[in-house]
N, C-alpha and C positions, 0 to 999 in steps of 0.2 A: 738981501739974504732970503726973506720970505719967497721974493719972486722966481729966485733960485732952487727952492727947497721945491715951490708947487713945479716948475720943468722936472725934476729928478724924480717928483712923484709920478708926474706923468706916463713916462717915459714907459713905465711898465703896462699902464694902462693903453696905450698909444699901441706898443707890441700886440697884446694881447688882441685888440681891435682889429690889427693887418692881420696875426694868423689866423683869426675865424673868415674872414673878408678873405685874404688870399692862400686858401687852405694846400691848394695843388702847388700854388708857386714857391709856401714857405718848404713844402714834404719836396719839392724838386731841390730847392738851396740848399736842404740839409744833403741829399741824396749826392747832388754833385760836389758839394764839401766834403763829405767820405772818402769819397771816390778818388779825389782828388789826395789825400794820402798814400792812398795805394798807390796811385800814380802820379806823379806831382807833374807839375805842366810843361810841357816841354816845346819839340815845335808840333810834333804830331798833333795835339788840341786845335790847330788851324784846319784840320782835314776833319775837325766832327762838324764841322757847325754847315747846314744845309739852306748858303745865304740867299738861293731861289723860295725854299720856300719859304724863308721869312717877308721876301720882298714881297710876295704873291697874298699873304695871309695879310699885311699891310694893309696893301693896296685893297683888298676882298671888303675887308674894315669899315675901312674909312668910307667906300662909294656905297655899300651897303647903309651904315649909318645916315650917309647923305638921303640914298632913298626914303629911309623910313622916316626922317627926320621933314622929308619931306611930303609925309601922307600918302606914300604909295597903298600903304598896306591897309590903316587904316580906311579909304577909299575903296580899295577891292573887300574887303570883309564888308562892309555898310550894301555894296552894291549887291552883293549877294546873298544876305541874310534879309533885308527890307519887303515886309512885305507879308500875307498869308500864307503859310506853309505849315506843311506837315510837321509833329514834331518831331518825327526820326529821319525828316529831309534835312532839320535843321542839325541835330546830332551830327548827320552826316557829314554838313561841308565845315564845321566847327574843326572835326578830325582831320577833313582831308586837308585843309586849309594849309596847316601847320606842316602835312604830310608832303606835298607839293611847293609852298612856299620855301621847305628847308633844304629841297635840291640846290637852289639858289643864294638863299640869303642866310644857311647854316641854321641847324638844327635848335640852337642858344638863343638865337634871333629872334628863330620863328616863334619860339614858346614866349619870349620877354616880350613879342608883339602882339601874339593873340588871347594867352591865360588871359590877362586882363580883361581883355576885348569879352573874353567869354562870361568871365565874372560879372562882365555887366551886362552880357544880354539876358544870360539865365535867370539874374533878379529882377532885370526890367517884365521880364515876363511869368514872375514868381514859383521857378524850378530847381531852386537853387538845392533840391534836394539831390538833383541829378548833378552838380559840380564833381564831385567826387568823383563820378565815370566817367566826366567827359573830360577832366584834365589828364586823368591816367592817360585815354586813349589819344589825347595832344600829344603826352609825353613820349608814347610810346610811336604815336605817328611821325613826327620830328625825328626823334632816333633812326627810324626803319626809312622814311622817305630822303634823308639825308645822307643815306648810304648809295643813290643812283646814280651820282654825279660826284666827279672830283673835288669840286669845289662846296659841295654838301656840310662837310666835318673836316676838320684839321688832318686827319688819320688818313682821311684818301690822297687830302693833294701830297700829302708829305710821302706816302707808299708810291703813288704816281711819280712823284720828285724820282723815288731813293730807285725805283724800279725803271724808272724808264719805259712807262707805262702808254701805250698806244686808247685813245677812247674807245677803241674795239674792242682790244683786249680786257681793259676793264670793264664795260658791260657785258664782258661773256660771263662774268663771275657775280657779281651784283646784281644785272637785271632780274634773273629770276627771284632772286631771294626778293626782291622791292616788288613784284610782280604778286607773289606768297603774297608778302605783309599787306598790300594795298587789298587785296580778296579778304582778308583776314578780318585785317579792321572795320572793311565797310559792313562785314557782315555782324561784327560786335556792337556797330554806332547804328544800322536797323533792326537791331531788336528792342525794337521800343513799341509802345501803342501806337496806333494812328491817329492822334488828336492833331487838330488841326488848331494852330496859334499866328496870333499875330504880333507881328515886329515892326514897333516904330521909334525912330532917332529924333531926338530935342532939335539936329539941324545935320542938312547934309553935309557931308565931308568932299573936299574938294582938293586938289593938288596946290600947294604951297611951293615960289620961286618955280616957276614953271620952267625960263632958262635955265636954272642949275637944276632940275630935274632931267631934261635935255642934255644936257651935259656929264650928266652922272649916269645915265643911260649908256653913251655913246663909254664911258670909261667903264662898264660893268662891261659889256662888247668886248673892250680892250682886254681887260682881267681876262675873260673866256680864251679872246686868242692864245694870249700867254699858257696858260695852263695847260694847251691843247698844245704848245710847244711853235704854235703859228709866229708869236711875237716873243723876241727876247725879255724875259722878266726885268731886265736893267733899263730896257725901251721903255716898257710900264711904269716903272718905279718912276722915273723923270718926269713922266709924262700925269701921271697921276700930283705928284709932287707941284710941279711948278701949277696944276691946275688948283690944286687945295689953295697953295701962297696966292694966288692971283682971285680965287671968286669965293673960297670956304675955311678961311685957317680955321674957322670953328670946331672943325671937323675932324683936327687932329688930336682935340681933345676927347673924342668920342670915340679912337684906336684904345683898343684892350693889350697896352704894354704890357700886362701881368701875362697873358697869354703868349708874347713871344718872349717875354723872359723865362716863362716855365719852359719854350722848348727848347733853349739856347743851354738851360741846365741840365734839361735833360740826353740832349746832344754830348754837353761833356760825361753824366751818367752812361748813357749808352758806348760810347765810346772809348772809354777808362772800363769799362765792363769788356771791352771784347779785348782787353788786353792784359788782362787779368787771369792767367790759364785755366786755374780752380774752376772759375766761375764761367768761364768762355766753355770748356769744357762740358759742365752739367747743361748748358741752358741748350749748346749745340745737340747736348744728347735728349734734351725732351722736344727739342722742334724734330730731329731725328724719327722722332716715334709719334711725335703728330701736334703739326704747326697751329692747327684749326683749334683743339685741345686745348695745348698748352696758351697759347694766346687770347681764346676764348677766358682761362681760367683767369691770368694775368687780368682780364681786365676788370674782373671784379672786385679785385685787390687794390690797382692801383691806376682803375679808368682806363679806354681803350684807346686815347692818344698815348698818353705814355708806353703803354704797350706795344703799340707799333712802334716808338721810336727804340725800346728796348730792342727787343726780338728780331728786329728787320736784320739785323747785321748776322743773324744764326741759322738763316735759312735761304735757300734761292726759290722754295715753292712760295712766290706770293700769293700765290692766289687762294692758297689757306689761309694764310695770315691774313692778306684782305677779308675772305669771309670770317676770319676769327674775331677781329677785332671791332667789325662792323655788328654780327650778331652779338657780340658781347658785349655791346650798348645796353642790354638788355640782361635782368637781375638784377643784383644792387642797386640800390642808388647813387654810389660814388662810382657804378658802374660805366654811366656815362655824365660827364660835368652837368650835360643841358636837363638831366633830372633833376639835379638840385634845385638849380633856376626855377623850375614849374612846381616843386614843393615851397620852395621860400616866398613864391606868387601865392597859392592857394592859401596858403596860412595867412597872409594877410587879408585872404576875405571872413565878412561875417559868417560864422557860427562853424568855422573849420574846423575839422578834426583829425590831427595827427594819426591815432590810432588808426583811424577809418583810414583814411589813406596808404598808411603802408599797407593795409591789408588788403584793398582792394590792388596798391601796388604790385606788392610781391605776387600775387595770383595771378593778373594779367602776363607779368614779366616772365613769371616760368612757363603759360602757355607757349607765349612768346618763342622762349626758348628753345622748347620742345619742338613745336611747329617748326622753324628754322632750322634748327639743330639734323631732321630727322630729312629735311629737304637738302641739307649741304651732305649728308652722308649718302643719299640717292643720285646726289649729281657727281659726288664723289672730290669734294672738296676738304676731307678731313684728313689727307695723309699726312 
């Protein structure tokens, strides 16, 4: 009976534990449970669910995970912080790191690989008073350099998916603005003094499972084809698959199911939303008056993937909404997911400061803003 009564007490405890932990996925389940009154399921729910880019976001995952699991990352940061250098050379490749590493390996990624990284060089070299400016500008480097490439952030490949998006076409609209932010940052990460420090590691870092490095290479290629629409996503998915069962099952343990569960509900949100007149109506009438806007605003409510998976069905100007959604990484903190991540990092270093941080947050971010914001209205991306 005891042992009975302690499960029942749990239970609420146990909850409470997932919705802090899976905050976006439990606000999706409620959101698509709503929704799903208004519209109760029928066979239409088979036409929301977008099964390329689930397979694509999978597969992106897993060979990602493998990478890093396998010291890519960790190896390239060591290689190019080691050593006498300036300390606003180091500033610099701290930011850009994250900036360029998140074309690739997703903006969430970049930050869960390098904050730390940073954490530890800034107190091996007793600067930890500069942490505060240089996670911002990770943060905000990840965001902005994660917008140049489809496979950067969930919100592109999914816009790519839903749009039918040529890689040309989407760098006519992205490049600049990542062009902006990279001038932007390098110029906030040298304003520092010229002291010159030095950087040394307990032991070098070196590539682990050299084969399965090889071979997750050769499957990150694949992922790329696909994306680009070169290779059938279903080709991938098998091919990625039977390669995990045969040389990494470990590796499906390190896929972020919460992440394709959130978009699978939010699919059915988005989709019981555009058949909802009322609501079909007002959202059609503010993409109507401006996609960049209202999308931009969206994402600081309720983060810029969901955003795009809302919105996309209300508009045929993507190329707003891709710049909306993309600069609207930017403000909030639940503006984009991968801010969280590098606040719940920084707070586990010594002598953190909440306070301090959003404030240096918010300030960076509305720059941010402003700069972008005033660039897509010149290039005339806000209709």
């Amino acid at each position: 009976m005891r042992k009975r009564e302690n499960v029942v007490h749990s239970l609420p405890t146990r909850l409470c534990a997932f919705l802090r932990r899976e905050a976006v996925l439990s606000i999706a389940l409620l959101c698509a449970a709503l929704s799903m009154l208004a519209v109760p399921p029928d066979a239409g729910y088979a036409g929301y669910i977008d099964l390329r880019v689930l397979c694509l976001l999978f597969c992106l995952m897993a060979v990602v995970a493998g990478l890093q699991q396998c010291g890519l990352f960790q190896v390239l940061s060591q290689r190019l912080l080691s050593g006498r250098k300036q300390l606003r050379l180091l500033y610099l490749v701290l930011t850009l790191l994250p900036f360029f590493c998140s074309m690739l390996i997703t903006n969430d990624v970049a930050l869960l690989t390098f904050v730390p990284f940073t954490v530890l060089v800034l107190g091996r070299i007793s600067r930890t008073e500069a942490l505060v400016r240089v996670v911002v500008l990770q943060t905000l480097a990840a965001n902005l350099g994660s917008m140049a490439t489809p496979v950067g952030n969930p919100q592109n490949l999914f816009l790519c998916s839903y749009y039918t998006l040529s890689f040309r076409s989407f760098l006519s609209v992205v490049l600049p603005l990542a062009a902006a932010s990279l001038l932007a940052l390098s110029a906030a990460a040298l304003a520092t003094p010229g002291e010159t420090i030095e950087i040394a590691f307990p032991r070098r870092e070196s590539i682990t499972q050299p084969r399965l490095f090889v071979l997750l290479c050769l499957l990150f290629v694949l992922c790329l084809l696909s994306v680009v629409h070169v290779l059938h996503y279903s080709v991938l998915t098998g091919v990625v698959l039977l390669c995990l069962l045969l040389f990494a099952r470990g590796l499906f343990a390190q896929v972020d199911y919460a992440l394709l569960a959130t978009f699978v509900c939010f699919f059915i949100f988005a989709g019981n939303m555009g058949r909802i007149e009322p609501v079909r109506g007002a959202l059609e009438l503010l993409m109507g008056r401006s996609s960049y806007w209202t999308s931009l605003a969206a994402s600081q409510v309720i983060s810029n993937v969901p955003a795009a998976v809302l919105l996309s069905g209300f508009t045929g100007n993507w190329q707003a909404l891709l710049a909306g959604v993309n600069v609207g990484g930017l403000g909030t903190p639940i503006a984009s997911l991968a801010s969280l991540i590098s606040l719940k990092l920084y707070l586990r270093a010594e002598g953190a400061s909440l306070p301090r941080f959003l404030a240096v947050f918010a300030a960076a971010n509305l720059a941010g803003l402003a700069l972008l914001s005033l660039l897509a209205v010149l290039l005339g991306l806000t209709g």
